[in-house]
N, C-alpha and C positions, 0 to 999 in steps of 0.2 A: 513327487514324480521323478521317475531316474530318468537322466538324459542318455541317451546312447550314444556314443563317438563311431565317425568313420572309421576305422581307425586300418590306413594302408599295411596288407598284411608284408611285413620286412622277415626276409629270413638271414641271417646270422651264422656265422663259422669261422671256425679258427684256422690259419694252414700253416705247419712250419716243416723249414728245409734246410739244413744245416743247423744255423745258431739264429735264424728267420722268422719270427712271429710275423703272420697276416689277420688281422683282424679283419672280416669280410662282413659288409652289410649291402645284400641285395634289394631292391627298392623297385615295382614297377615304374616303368617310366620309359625313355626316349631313346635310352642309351649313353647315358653318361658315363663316363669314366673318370675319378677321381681317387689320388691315392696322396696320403697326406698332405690335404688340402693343393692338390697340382694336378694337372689333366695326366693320364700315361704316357701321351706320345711326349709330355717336356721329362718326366718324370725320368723313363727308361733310354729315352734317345736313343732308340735303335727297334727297329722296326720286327725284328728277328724275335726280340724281348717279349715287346707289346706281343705279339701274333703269339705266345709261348701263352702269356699270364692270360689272355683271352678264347684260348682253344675249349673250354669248357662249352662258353656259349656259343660258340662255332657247333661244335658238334650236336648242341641240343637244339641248335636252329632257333635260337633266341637273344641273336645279336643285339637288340632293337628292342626288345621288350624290356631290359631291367639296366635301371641306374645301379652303378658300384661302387662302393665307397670303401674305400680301404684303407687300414692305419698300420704301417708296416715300421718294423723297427728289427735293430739288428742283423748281424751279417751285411754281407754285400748285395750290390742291386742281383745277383744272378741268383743267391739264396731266395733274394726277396721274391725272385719272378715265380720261382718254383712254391714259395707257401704262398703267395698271391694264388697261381693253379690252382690248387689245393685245396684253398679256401673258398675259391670261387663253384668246385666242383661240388663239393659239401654241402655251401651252401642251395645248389640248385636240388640237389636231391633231397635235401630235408624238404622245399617245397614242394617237388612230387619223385615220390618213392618209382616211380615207374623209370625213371632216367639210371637207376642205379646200372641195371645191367648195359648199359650202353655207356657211361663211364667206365665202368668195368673194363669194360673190353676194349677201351683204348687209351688202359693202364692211369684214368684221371684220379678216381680214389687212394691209388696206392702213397702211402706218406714215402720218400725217398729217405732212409734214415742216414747214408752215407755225411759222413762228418769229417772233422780233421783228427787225426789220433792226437793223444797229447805227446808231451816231449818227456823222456824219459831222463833221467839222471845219469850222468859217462857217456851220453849222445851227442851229439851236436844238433839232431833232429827227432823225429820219433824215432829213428832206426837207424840212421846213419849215423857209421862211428866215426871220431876224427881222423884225419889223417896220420898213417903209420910210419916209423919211423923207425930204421932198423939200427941207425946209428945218433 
């Protein structure tokens, strides 16, 4: 006889933002917030942050419905906020396809691809030459 598992449906997403991997896993539940293994408001410490990586569920009006569990790595916490976004956006729409156009439209799908240029050779920068010197 096969046994059947509850099994809570988790939905999954990736977000990145600069040099940002967010691993996102959405989970029903109370509203938890955790991002490698730390709550967000000690995580981000600033409130501006938090309110950025959580507008997703703002806007779908499911502050309270879903535990978030994220594992972020690389770049900086402002990259991070931004594939945290992303990831969390992703992930609500794979759960229902109906939230797309309303992501959409307040630009939460879009991947931000802006990055750092690299440094070029005779530069001092990506672009900036050294200083000139006419004697």
């Amino acid at each position: 006889m096969a046994t059947e598992k509850t099994a809570v449906k988790q939905n999954r997403a990736t977000g990145r933002r600069k040099t940002a991997i967010a691993s996102v896993t959405l989970k029903p539940g109370t509203g938890k917030r955790i991002i490698n293994n730390r709550e967000f408001k000690e995580y981000f410490r600033n409130a501006i942050r938090e309110m950025i990586a959580e507008q997703p569920l703002t806007v779908a009006g499911a502050s309270k419905d879903w535990d978030v569990i994220v594992s972020a790595n690389g770049g900086g916490v402002s990259g991070q906020v931004g594939a945290v976004r992303l990831g969390i956006a992703r992930a609500l729409v794979a759960h229902n396809e109906e939230l797309r156009p309303l992501m959409r439209e307040h630009g939460l799908l879009t991947r931000d691809s802006r990055a750092v240029e690299r440094k070029k050779y005779g530069k001092a920068g990506a672009r900036r030459s050294f200083q000139f010197s006419k004697r």
